[in-house]
C-alpha positions as CSV (number, residue, x, y, z in Angstrom):
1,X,37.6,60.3,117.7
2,X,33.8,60.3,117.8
3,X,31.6,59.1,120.4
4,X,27.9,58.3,120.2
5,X,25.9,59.0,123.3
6,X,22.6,56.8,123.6
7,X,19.6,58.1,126.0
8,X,16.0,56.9,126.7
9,X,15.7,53.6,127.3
10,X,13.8,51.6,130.4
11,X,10.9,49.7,131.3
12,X,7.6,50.3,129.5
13,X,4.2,48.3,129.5
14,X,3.2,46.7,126.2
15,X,1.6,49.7,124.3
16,X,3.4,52.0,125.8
17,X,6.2,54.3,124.4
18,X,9.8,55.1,124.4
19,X,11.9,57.4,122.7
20,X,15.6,56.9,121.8
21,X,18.3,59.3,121.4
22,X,21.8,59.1,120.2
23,X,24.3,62.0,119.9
24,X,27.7,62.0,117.8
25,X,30.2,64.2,119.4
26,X,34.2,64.6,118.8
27,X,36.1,65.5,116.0
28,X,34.6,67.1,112.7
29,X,33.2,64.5,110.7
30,X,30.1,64.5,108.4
31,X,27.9,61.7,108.8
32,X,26.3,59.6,106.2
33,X,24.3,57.2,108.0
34,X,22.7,56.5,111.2
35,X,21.0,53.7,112.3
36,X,19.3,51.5,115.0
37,X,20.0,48.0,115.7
38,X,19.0,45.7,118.5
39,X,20.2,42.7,120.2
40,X,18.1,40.2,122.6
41,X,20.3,37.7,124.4
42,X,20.7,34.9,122.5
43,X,20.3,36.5,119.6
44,X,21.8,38.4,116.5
45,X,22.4,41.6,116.4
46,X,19.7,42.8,114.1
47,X,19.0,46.1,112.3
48,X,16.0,47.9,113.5
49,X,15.7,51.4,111.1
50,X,18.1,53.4,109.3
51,X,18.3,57.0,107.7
52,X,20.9,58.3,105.5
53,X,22.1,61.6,103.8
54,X,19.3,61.6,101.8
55,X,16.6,61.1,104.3
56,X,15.0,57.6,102.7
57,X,14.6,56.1,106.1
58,X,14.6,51.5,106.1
59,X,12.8,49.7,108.7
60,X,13.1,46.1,109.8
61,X,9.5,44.4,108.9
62,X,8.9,43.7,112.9
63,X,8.6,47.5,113.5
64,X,6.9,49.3,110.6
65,X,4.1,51.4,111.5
66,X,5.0,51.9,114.9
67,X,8.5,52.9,114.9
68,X,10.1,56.4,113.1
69,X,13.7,57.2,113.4
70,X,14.3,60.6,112.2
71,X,18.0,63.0,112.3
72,X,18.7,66.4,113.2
73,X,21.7,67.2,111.1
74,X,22.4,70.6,113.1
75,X,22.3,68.4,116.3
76,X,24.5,65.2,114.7
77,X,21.7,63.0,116.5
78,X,19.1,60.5,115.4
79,X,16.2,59.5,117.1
80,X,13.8,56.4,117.2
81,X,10.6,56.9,118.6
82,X,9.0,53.8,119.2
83,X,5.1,53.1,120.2
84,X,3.2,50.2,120.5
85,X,5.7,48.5,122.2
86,X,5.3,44.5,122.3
87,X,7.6,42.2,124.3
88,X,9.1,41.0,121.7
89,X,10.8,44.4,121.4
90,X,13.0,43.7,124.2
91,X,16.6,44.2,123.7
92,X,20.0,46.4,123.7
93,X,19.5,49.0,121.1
94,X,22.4,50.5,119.7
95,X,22.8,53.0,117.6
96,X,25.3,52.7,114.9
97,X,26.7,55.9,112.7
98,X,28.9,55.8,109.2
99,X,30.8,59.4,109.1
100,X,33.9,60.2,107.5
101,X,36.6,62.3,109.8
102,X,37.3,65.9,107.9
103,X,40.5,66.3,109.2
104,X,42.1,62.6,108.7
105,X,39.4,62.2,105.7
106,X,38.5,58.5,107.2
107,X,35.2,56.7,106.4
108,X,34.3,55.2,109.8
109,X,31.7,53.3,111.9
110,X,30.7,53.9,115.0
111,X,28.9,52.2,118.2
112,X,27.1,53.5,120.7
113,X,27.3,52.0,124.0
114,X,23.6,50.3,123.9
115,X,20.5,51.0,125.9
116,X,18.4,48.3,127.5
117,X,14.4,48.8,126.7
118,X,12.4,46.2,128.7
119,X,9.0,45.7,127.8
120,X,7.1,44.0,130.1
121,X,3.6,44.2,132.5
């Protein structure tokens, strides 16, 4: 099984900046995609940026120009740095990874566990 470990959220002023990190760990698997989504109460869960094999990274409209999610393939971890933070960016953010297992040959998807990133003065 694989597990994705999420770090670096908390409280932040509006402006101010956070960075998120999520690391796959487990069994040998090769991921395709990895990907940040977020989820206010109340409200779907939406996608926030994604990056695949190929590196041609997707961002939800609400956070281009201030947010970059970026991988390190030798680490099996993605990141999303995110400035400029507004209120309206308040939410669980989870990151998400499609991998297939090497051993069982599986295509999977995988949660993280969320992190909560409050923005508020």
């Amino acid at each position: 099984q694989v597990q994705l470990v999420e770090s670096g959220g908390g409280l932040v002023q509006p402006g101010g900046s956070l960075r998120l990190s999520c690391a796959a760990s487990g069994s040998i698997f090769t991921i395709y995609v990895m990907g940040w989504y977020r989820q206010a109460p109340g409200k779907q869960r939406e996608l926030v940026a994604s990056i695949p094999s190929s590196g041609t990274t997707s961002y939800a409209d609400s956070v281009k120009g201030r947010f970059t999610i970026s991988r390190d393939n030798a680490k099996s971890t993605v990141y999303l740095q995110m400035n400029s933070l507004k209120p309206e960016d308040t939410a669980v953010y989870y990151c998400n990874a499609d991998l297939r297992a090497t051993l069982s040959g599986a295509l999977l998807n995988y949660w993280g566990q969320g992190t909560q990133v409050t923005v508020s003065s």
